[in-house]
DSSP file (Angstrom, degrees, kcal/mol; ACC not computed):
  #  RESIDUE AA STRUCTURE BP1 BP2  ACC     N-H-->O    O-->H-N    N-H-->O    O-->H-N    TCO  KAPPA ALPHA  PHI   PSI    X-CA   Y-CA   Z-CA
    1    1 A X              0   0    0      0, 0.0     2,-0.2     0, 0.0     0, 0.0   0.000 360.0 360.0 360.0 149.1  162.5   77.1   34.8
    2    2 A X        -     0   0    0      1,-0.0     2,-0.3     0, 0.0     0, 0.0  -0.391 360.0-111.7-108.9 167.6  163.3   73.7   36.0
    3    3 A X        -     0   0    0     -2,-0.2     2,-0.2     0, 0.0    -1,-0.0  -0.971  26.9-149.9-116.5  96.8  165.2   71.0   33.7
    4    4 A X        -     0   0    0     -2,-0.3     6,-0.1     1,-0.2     9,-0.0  -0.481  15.1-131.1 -69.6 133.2  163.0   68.0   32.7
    5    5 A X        -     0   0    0     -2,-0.2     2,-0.4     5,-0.2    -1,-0.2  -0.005  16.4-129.1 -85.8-137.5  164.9   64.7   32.2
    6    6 A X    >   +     0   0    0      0, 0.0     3,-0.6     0, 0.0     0, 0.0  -0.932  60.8  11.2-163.8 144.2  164.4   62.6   29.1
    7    7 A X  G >  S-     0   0    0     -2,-0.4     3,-1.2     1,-0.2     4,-0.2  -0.086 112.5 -17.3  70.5-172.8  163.6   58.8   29.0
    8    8 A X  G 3  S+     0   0    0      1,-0.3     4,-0.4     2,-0.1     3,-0.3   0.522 128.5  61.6 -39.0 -25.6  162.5   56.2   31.5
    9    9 A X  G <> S+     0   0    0     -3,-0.6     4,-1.4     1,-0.1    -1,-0.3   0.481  80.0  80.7 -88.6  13.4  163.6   58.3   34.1
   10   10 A X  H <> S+     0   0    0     -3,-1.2     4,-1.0     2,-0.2    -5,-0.2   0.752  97.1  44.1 -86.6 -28.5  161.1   61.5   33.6
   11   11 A X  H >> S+     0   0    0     -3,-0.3     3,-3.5     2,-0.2     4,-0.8   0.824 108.9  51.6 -76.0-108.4  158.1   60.1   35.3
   12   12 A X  H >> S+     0   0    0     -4,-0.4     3,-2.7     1,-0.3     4,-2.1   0.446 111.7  49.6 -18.9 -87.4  159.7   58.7   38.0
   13   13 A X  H 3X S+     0   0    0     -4,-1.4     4,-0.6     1,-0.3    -1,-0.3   0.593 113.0  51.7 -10.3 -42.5  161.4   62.5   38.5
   14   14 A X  H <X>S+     0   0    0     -3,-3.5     5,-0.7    -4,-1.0     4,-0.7   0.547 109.5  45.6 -64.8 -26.6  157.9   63.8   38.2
   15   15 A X  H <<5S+     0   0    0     -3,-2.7     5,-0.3    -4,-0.8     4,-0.3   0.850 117.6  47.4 -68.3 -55.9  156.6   61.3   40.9
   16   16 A X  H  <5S+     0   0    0     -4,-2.1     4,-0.4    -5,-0.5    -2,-0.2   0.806 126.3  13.1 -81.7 -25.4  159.5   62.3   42.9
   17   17 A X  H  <5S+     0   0    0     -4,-0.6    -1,-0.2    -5,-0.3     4,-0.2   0.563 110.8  58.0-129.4  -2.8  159.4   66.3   42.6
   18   18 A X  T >X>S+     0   0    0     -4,-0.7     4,-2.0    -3,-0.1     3,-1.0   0.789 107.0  47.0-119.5 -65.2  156.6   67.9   41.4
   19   19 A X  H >><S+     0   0    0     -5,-0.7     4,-4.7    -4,-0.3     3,-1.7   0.915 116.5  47.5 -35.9 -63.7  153.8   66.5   44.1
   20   20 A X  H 3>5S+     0   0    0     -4,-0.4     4,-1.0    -5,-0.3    -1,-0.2   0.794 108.7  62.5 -51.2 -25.4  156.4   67.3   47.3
   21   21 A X  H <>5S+     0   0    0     -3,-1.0     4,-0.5     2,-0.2    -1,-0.2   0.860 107.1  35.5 -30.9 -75.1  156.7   70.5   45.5
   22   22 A X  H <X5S+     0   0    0     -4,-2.0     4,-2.1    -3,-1.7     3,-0.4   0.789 108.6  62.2 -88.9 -20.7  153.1   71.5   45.8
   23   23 A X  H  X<S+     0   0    0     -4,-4.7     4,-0.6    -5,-0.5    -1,-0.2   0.801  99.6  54.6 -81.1  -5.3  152.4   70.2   49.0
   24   24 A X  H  < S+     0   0    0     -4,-1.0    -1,-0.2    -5,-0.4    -2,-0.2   0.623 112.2  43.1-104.5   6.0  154.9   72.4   50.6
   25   25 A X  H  < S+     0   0    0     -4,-0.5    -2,-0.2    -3,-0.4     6,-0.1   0.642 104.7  67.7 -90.7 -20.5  153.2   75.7   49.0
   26   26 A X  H  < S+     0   0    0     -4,-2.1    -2,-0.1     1,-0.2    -3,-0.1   0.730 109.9  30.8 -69.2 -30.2  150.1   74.1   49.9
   27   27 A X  S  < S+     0   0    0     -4,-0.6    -1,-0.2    -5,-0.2    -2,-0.1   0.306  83.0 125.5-118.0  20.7  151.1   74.6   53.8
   28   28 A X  S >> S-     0   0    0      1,-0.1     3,-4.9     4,-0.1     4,-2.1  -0.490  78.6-101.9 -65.1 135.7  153.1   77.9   53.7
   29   29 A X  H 3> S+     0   0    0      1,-0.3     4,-1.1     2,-0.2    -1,-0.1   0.683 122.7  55.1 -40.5 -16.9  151.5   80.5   56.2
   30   30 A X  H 3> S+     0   0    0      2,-0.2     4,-0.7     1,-0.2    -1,-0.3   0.830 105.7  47.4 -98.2 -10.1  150.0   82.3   53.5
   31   31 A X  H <4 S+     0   0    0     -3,-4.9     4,-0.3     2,-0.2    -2,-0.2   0.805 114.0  51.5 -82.5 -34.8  148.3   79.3   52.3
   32   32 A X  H >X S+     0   0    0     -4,-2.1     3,-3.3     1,-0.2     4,-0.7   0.989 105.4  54.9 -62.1 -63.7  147.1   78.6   56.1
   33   33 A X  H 3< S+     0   0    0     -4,-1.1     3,-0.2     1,-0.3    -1,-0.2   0.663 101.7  54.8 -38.5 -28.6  145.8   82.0   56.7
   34   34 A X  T 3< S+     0   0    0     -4,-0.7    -1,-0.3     1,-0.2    -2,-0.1   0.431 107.7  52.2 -89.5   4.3  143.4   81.9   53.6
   35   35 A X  T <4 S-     0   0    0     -3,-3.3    -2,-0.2    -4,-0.3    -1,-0.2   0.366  98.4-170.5-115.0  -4.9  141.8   78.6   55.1
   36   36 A X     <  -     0   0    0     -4,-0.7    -2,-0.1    -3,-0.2    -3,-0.1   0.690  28.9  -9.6  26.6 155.1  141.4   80.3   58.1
   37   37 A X        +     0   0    0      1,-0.1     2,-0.4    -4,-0.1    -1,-0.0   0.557  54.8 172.9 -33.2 126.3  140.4   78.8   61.2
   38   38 A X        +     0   0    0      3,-0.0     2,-0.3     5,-0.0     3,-0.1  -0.967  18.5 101.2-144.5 159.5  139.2   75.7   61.9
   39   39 A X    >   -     0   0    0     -2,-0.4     3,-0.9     1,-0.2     4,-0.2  -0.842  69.7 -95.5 151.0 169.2  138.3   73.4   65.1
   40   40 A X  G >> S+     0   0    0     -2,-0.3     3,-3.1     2,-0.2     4,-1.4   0.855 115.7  71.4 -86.6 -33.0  135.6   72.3   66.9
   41   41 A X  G 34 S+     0   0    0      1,-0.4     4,-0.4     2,-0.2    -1,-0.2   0.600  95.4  57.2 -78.0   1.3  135.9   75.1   69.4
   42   42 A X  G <> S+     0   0    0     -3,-0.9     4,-0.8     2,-0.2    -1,-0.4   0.366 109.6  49.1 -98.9   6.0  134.5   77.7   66.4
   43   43 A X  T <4 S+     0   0    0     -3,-3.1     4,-0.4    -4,-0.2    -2,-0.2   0.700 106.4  49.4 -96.5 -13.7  131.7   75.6   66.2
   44   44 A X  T >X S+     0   0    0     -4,-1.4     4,-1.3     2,-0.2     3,-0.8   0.836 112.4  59.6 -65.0 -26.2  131.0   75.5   69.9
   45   45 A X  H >> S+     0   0    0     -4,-0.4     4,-1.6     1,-0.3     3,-0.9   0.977 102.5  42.1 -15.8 -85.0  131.3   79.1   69.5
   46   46 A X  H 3< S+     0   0    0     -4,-0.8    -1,-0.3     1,-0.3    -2,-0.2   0.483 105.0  59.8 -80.8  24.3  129.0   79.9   67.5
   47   47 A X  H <> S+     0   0    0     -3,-0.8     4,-0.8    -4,-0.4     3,-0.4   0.624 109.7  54.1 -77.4 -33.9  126.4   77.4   69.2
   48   48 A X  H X<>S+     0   0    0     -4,-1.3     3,-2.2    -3,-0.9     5,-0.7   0.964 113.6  48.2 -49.5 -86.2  127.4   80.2   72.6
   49   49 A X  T 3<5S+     0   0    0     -4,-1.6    -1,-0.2     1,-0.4    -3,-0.1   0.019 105.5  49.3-127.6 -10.0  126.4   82.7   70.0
   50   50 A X  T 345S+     0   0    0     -3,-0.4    -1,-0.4    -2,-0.4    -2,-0.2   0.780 126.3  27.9 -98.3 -37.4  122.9   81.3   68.6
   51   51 A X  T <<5S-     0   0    0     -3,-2.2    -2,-0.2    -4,-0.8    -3,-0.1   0.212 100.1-126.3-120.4  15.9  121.3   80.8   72.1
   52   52 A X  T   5S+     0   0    0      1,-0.1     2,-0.4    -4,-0.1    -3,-0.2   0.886  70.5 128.7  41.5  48.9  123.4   83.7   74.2
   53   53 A X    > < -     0   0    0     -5,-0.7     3,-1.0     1,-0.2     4,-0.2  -0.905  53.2-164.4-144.1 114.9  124.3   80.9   76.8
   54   54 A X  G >  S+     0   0    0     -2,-0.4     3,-3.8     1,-0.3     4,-0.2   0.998  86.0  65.3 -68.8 -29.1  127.6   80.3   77.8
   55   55 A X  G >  S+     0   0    0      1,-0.3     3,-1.6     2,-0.1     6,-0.5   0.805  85.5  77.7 -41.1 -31.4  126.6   76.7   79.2
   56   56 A X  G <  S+     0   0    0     -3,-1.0    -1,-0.3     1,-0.3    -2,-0.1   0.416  78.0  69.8 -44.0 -16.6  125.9   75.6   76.0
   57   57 A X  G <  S+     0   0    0     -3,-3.8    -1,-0.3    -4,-0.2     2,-0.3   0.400  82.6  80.7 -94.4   5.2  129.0   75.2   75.3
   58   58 A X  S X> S-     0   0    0     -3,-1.6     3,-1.4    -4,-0.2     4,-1.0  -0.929  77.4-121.2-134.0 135.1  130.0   72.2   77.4
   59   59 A X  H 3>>S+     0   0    0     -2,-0.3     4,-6.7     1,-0.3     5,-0.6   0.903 111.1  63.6 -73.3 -25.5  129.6   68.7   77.1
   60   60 A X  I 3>>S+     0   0    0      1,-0.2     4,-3.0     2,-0.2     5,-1.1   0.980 102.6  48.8 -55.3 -40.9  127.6   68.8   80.5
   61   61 A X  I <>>S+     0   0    0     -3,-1.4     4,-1.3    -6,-0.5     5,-0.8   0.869 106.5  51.3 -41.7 -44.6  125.0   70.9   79.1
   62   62 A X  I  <>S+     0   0    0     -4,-1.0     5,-4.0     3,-0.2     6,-0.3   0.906 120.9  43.3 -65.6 -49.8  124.6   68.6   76.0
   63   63 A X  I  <>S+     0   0    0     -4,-6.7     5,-0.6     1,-0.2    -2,-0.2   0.920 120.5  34.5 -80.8 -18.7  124.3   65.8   79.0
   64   64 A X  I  <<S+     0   0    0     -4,-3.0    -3,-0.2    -5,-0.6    -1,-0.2   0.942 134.5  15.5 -63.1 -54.3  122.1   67.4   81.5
   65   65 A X  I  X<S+     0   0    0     -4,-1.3     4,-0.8    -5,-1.1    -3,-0.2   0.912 133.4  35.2-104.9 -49.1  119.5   69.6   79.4
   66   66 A X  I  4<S+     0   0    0     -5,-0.8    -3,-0.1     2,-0.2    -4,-0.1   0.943 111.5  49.1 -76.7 -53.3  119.9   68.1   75.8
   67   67 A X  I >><S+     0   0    0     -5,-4.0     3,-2.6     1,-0.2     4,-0.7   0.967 112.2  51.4 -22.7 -81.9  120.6   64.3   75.9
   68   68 A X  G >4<S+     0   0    0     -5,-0.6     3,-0.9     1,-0.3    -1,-0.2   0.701 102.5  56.2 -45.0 -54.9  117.6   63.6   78.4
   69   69 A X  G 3< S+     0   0    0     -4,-0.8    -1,-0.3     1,-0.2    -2,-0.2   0.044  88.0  78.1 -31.2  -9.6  115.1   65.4   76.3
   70   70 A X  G X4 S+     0   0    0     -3,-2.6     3,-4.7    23,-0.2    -1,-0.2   0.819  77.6  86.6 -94.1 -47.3  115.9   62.8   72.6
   71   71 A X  T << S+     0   0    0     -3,-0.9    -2,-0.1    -4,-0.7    -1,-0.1   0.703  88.5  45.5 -27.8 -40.2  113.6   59.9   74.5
   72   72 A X  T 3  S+     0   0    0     -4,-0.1    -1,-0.3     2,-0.1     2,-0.1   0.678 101.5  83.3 -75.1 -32.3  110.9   61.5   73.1
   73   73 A X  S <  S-     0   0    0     -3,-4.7     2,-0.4    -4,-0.1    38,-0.1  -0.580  77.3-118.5 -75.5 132.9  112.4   61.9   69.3
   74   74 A X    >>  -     0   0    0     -2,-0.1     4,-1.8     1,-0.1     3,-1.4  -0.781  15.4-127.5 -88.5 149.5  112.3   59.0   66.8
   75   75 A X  H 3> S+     0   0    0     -2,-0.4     4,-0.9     1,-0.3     5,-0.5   0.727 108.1  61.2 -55.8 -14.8  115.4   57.9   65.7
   76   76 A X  H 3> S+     0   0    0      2,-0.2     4,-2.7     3,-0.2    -1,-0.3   0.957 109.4  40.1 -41.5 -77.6  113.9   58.5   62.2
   77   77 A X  H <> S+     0   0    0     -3,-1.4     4,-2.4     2,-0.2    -2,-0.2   0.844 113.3  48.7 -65.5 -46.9  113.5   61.7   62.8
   78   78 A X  H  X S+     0   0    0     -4,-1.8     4,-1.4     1,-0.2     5,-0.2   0.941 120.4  46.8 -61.9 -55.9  116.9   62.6   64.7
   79   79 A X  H >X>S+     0   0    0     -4,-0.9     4,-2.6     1,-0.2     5,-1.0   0.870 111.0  46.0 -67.4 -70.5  118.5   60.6   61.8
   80   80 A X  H 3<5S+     0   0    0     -4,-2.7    -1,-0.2    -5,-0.5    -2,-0.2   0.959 114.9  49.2 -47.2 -66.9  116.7   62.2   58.9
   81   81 A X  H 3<5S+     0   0    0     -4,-2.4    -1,-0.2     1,-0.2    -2,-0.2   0.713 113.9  41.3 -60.1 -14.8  117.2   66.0   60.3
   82   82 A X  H <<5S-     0   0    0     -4,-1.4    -1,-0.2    -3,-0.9    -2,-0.2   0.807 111.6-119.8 -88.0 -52.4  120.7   65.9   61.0
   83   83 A X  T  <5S+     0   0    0     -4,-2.6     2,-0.3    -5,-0.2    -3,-0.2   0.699  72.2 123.3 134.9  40.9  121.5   63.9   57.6
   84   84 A X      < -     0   0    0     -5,-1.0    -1,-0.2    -6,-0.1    -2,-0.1  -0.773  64.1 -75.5-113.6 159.6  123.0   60.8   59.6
   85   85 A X    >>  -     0   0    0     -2,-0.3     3,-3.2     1,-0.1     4,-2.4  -0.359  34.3-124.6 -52.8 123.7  122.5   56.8   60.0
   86   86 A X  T 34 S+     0   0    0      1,-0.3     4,-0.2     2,-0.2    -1,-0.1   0.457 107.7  56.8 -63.8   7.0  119.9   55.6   61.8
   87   87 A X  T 3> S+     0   0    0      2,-0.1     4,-1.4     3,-0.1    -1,-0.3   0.606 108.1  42.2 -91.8 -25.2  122.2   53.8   63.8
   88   88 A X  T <4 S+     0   0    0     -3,-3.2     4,-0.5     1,-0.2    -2,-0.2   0.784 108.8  56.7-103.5 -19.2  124.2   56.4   64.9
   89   89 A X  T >X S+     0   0    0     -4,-2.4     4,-2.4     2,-0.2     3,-0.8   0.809 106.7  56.2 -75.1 -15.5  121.3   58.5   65.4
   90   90 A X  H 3> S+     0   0    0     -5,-0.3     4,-1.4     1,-0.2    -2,-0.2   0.841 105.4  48.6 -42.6 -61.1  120.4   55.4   67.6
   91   91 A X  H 3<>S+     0   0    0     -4,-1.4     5,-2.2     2,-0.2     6,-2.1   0.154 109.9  52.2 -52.5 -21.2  123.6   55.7   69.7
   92   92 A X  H <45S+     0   0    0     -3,-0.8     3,-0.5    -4,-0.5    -2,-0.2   0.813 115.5  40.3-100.6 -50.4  123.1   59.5   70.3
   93   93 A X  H  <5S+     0   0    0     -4,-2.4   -22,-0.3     1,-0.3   -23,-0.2   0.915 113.2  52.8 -36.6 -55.1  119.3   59.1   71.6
   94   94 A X  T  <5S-     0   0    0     -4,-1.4    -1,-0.3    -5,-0.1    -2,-0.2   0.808 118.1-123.0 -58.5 -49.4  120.4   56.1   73.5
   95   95 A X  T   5S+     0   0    0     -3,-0.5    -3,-0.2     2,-0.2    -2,-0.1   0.828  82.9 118.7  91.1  63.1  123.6   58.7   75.2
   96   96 A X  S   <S+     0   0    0     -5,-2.2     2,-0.4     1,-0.3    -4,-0.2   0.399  74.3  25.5 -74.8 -32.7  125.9   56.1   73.8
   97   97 A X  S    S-     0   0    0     -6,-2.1     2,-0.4    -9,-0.1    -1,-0.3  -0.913  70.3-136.3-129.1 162.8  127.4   58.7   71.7
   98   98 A X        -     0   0    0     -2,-0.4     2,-0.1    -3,-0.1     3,-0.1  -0.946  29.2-148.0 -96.2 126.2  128.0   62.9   71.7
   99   99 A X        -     0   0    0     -2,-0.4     5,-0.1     1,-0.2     2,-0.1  -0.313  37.9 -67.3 -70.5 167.2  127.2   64.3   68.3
  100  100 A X        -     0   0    0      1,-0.2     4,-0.3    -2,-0.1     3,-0.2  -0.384  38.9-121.5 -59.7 149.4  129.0   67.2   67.1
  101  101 A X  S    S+     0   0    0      2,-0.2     4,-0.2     1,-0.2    -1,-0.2   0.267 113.4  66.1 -75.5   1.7  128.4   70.4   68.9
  102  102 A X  S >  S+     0   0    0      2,-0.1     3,-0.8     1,-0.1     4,-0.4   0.928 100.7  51.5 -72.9 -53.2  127.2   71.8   65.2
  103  103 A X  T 3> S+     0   0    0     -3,-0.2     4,-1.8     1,-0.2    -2,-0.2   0.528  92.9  84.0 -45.6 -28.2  124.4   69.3   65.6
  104  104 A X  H >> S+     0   0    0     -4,-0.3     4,-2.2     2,-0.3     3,-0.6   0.832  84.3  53.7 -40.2 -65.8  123.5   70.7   69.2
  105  105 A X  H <> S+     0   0    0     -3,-0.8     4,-3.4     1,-0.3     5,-0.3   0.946 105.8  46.8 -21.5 -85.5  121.5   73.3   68.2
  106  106 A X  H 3> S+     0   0    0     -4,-0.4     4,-1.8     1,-0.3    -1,-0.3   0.810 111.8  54.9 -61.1 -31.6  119.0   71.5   65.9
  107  107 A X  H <X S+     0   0    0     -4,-1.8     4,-2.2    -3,-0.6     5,-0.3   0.931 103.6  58.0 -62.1 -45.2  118.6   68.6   68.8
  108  108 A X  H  X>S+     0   0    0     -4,-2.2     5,-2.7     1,-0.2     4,-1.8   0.913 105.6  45.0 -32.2 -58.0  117.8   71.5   71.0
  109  109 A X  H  <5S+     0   0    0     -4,-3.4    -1,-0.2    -5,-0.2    -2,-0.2   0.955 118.4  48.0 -54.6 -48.2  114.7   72.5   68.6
  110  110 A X  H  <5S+     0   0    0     -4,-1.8    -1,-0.2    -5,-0.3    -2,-0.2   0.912 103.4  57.6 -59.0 -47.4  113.8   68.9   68.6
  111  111 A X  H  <5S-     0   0    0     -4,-2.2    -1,-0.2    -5,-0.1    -2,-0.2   0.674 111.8-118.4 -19.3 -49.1  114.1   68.3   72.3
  112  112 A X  T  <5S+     0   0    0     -4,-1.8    -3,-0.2    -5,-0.3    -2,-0.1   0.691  83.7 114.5  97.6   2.9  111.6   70.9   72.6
  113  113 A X      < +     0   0    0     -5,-2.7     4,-0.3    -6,-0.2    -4,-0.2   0.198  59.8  67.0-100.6  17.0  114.5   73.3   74.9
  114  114 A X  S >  S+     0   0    0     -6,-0.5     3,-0.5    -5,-0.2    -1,-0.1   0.906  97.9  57.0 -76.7 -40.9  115.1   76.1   72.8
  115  115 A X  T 3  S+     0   0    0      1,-0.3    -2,-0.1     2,-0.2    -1,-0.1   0.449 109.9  43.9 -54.9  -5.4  111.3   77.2   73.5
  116  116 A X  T 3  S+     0   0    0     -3,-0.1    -1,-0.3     1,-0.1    -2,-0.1   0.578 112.7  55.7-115.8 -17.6  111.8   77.2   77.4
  117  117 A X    <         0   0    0     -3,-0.5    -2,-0.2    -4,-0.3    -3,-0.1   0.550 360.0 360.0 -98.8   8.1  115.5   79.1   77.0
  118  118 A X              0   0    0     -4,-0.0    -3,-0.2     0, 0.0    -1,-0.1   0.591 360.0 360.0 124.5 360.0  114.1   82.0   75.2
């Protein structure tokens, strides 16, 4: 059991020792391992994994078959169905920006390509 100090200084000791304290139990391997994997490259995964296609997985795909295909979408709409700013949804139509590869999927549908891949 740890030793508190007394007076002005107990706070300050608490400041000092208790936070670093929990943040290094907070990244001990067993505390990583229950938070289990994370990266963008499990959500390109499981985008492989929705449409059986490995191409799908690669930002050329996104520019080739998905990108081209938005012209048609209003930025409204791309905005409203992903949950994003109509600005940025602006920027994705426009190929100013790549959206997240979760988001791939659901531009597909909109795009109007999932129905020609199967």
């Amino acid at each position: 059991m740890p030793v508190f100090p007394t007076g002005n200084s107990s706070a300050r000791w608490y400041r000092a020792t208790v936070p670093s304290q929990g943040r290094i139990a907070s990244h001990s391997a067993e505390s990583e391992l229950k938070r289990g994997p994370h990266g963008e490259g499990d959500m390109r995964l499981s985008v492989i994994g929705t449409f059986g296609i490995t191409d799908m997985a690669d930002e050329q795909f996104y520019s080739e078959q998905i990108q081209p295909r938005l012209g048609t979408v209003e930025v409204k709409r791309i905005a409203a169905i992903l949950g994003i700013s109509i600005t940025y949804a602006s920027y994705i139509r426009a190929g100013r920006r790549r959206p997240h590869p979760r988001h791939w999927e659901t531009l597909t549908r909109l795009g109007g390509l999932s129905s020609e891949l199967g």
